[in-house]
C-alpha positions as CSV (number, residue, x, y, z in Angstrom):
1,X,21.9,96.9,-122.3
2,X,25.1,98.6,-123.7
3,X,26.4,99.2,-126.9
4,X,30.4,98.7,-128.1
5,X,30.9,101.1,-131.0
6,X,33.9,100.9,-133.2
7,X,34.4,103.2,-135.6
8,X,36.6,102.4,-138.7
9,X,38.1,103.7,-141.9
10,X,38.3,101.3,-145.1
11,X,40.3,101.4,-148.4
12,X,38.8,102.9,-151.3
13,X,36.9,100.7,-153.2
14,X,35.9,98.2,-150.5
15,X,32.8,99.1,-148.9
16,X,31.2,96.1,-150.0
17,X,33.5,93.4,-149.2
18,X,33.7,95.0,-145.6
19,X,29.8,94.7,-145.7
20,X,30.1,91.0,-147.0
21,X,32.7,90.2,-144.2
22,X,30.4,92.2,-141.6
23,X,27.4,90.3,-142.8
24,X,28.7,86.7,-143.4
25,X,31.1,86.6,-141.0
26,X,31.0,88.4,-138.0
27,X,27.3,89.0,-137.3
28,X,26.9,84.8,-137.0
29,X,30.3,84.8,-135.0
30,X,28.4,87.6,-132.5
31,X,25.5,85.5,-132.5
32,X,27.5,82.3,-130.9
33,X,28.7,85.3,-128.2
34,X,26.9,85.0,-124.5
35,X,24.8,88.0,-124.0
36,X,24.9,89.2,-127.9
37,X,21.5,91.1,-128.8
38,X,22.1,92.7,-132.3
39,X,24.5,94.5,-134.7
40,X,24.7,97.4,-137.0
41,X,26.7,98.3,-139.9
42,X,26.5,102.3,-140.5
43,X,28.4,103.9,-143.5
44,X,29.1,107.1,-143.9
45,X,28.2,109.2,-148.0
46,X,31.5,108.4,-149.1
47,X,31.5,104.2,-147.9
48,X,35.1,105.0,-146.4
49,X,34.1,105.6,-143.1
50,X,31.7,103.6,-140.6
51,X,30.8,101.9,-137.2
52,X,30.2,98.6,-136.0
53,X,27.5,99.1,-133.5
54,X,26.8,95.3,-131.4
55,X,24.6,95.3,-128.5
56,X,24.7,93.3,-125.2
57,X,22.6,92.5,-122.6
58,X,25.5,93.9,-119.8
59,X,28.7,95.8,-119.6
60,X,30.9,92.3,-118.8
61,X,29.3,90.8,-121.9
62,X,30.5,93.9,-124.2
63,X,33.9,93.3,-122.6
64,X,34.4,89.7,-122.2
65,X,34.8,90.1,-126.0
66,X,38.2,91.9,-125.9
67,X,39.3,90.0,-122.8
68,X,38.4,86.4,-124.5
69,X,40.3,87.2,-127.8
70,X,36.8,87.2,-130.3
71,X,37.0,90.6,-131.1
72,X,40.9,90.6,-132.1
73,X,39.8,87.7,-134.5
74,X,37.1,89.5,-135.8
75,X,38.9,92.6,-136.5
76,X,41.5,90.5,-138.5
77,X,38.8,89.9,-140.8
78,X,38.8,92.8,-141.6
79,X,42.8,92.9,-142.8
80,X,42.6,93.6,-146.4
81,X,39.9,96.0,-146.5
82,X,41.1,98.4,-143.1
83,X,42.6,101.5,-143.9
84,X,44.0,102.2,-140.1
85,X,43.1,100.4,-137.0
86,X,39.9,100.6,-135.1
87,X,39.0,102.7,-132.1
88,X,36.0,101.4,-130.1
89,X,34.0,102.2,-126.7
90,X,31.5,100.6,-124.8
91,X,27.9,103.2,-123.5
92,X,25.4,102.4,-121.6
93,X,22.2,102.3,-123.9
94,X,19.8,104.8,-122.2
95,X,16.7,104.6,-124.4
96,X,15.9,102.4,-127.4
97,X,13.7,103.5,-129.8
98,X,13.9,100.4,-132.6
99,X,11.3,99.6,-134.3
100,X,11.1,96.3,-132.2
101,X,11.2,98.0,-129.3
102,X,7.9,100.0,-130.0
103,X,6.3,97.0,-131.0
104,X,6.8,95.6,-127.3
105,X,6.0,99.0,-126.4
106,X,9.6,99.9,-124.7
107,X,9.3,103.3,-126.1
């Protein structure tokens, strides 16, 4: 599995129409990706600072997304509410620890 992180900074005042646009938009866009496994939204105190993490079940499917154009259009979304562009990376995922991963007793 492997992770592509992308960390972001949002105008003042928007946290939660960047959550909205995360939520309703992007997340069921990811879902329609081949080898897509599962997001996360994190915020940091001040809601002006955060991460996309989106998991996938291999390093090509994390990539195929930049070389395919779906994560250019996703970002765009994000227009209004971005307060500088986006840096991102892809990891390995080494352990997982989730909740649903102890219940199949992967941890």
């Amino acid at each position: 599995m492997h992770a592509r992180v992308t960390h972001v900074t949002i105008r003042p005042g928007t946290s939660d129409e960047a959550q909205r646009i995360y939520r309703d938009l992007v997340v069921p866009a990811a879902e329609m990706q081949e080898g897509f496994m599962g997001a996360m939204l994190l915020a940091d105190d001040s809601q002006e600072a955060g991460m996309s993490i989106t998991l996938w079940d291999s390093h090509d499917s994390a990539t195929a997304a930049e070389a395919n154009g779906y994560y250019q259009a996703q970002i765009s979304k994000f227009a209004d509410v971005l307060a500088g562009p986006p840096t991102r990376e892809v990891y390995e995922v080494t352990v997982n620890c989730t909740a649903a991963a102890v219940e199949r007793s992967h941890c």
